[in-house]
C-alpha positions as CSV (number, residue, x, y, z in Angstrom):
1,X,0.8,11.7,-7.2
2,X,2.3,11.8,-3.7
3,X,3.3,8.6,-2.1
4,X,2.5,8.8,1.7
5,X,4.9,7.6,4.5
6,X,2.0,5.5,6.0
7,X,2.0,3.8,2.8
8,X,5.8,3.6,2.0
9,X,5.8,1.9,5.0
10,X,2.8,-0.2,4.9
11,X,4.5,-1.5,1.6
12,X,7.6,-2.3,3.7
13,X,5.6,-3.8,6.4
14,X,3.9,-6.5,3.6
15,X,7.0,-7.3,1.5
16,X,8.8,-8.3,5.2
17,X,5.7,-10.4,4.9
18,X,6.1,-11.8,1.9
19,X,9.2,-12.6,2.4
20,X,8.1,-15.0,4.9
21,X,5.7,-17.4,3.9
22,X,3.5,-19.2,6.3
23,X,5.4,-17.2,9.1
24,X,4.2,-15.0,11.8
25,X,6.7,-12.2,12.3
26,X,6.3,-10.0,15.8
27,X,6.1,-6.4,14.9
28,X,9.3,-5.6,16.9
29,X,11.2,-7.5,14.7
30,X,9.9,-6.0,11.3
31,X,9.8,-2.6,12.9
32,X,13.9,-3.2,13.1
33,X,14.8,-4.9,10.2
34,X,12.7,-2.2,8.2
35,X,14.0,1.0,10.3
36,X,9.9,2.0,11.1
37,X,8.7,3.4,14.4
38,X,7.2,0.6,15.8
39,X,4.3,3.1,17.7
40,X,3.7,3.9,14.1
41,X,4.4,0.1,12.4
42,X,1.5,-0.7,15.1
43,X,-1.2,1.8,13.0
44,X,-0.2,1.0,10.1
45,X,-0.6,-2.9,11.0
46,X,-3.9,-2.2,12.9
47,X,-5.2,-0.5,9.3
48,X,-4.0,-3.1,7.4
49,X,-5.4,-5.9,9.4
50,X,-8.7,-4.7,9.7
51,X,-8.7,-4.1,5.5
52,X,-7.9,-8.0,5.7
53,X,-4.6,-7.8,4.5
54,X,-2.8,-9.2,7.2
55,X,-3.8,-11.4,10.1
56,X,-2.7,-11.2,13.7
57,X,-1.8,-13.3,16.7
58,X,-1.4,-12.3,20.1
59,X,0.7,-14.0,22.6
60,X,4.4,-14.3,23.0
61,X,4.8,-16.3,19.5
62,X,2.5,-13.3,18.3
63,X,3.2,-10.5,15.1
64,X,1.8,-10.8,11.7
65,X,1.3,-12.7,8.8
66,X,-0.2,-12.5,5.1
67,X,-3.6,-13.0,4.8
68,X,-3.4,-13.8,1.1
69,X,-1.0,-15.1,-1.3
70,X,1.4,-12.2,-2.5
71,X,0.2,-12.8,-5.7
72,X,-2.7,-11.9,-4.8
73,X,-2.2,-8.6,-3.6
74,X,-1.8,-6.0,-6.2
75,X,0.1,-2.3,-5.4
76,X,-3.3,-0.1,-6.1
77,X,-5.1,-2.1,-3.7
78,X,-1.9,-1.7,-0.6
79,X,-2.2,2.2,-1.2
80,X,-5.8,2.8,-1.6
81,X,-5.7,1.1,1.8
82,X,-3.2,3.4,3.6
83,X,-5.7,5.7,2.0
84,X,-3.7,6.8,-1.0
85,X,-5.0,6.7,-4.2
86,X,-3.7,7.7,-7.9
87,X,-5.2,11.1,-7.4
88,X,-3.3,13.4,-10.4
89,X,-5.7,16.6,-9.8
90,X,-8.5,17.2,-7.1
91,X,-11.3,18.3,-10.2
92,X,-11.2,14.9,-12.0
93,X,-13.5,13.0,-9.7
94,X,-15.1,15.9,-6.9
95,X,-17.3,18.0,-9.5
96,X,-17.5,22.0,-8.4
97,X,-14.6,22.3,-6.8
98,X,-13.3,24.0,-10.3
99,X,-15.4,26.3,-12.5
100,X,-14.2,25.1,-15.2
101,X,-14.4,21.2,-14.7
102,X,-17.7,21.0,-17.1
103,X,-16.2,23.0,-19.9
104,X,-12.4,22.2,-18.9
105,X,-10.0,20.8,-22.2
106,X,-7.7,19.2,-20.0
107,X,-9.8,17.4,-17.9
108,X,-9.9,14.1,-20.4
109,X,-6.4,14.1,-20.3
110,X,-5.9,14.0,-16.4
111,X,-8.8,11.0,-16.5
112,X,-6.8,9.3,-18.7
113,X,-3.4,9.5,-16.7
114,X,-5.0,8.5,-13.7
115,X,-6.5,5.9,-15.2
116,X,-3.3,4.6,-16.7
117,X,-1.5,5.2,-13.5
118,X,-4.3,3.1,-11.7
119,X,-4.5,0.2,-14.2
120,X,-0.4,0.1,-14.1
121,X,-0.6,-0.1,-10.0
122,X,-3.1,-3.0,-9.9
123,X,-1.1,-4.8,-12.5
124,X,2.1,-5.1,-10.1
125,X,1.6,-7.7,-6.9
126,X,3.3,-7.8,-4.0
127,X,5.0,-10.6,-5.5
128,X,6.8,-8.7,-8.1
129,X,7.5,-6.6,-5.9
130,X,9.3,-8.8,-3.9
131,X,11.2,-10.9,-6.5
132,X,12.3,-8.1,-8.8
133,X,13.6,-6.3,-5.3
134,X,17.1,-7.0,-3.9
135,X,17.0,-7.8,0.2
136,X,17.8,-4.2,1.1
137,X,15.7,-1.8,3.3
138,X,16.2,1.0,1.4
């Protein structure tokens, strides 16, 4: 599994969030504090506001601010979002694409790591995230 940029980022973009409670951050300033292109910052906030992550004000007082209590938000659901997803090997989940995905002895065991890999993403909130990390960018 491959971790996008668009969702390394839109993970940086939420625990800048997070790390804010109750305050509404203009993008310019995340986009700085978390090294991101803010033309970039801007799609990745525009994606994750309309999947109600994150709500938006306009104005000069405008930026962002969490729609839901970090622990709330879980890892799988931020990546699935930025339209990544615990995806180990194309065959599991699009039949045909393999000639052997009917009769195929490993295919039970690439279920199963995705599945643990999925159930080990939605157990971690953004909220762990944020309290088991140090205040670095990096």
């Amino acid at each position: 599994m491959r971790i996008s940029t668009r969702a390394r980022y839109g993970l940086r973009f939420l625990i800048e969030l997070a790390r804010h409670p109750g305050e509404v951050l203009p993008l310019k300033y995340i986009a700085e504090n978390q090294k991101i292109p803010r033309r970039y910052l801007e799609q990745i906030a525009s994606r994750l506001h309309s999947e109600k992550f994150v709500r938006s004000y306009r104005g000069p007082d405008g930026g962002y601010m969490l729609r839901l209590p970090p622990e709330e938000v879980n890892l799988l659901d931020i990546l699935e979002a930025l339209g990544d997803s615990p995806v180990i090997i194309d065959c599991i989940d699009a039949k045909g694409i393999c000639d052997f995905s009917s009769k195929c002895a490993a295919r039970k065991v690439w279920k199963e790591m995705r599945d643990c890999i999925a159930k080990h993403l939605k157990s971690i909130t953004l909220a762990d995230i944020v309290n088991q990390g140090g205040n670095e960018t990096d």
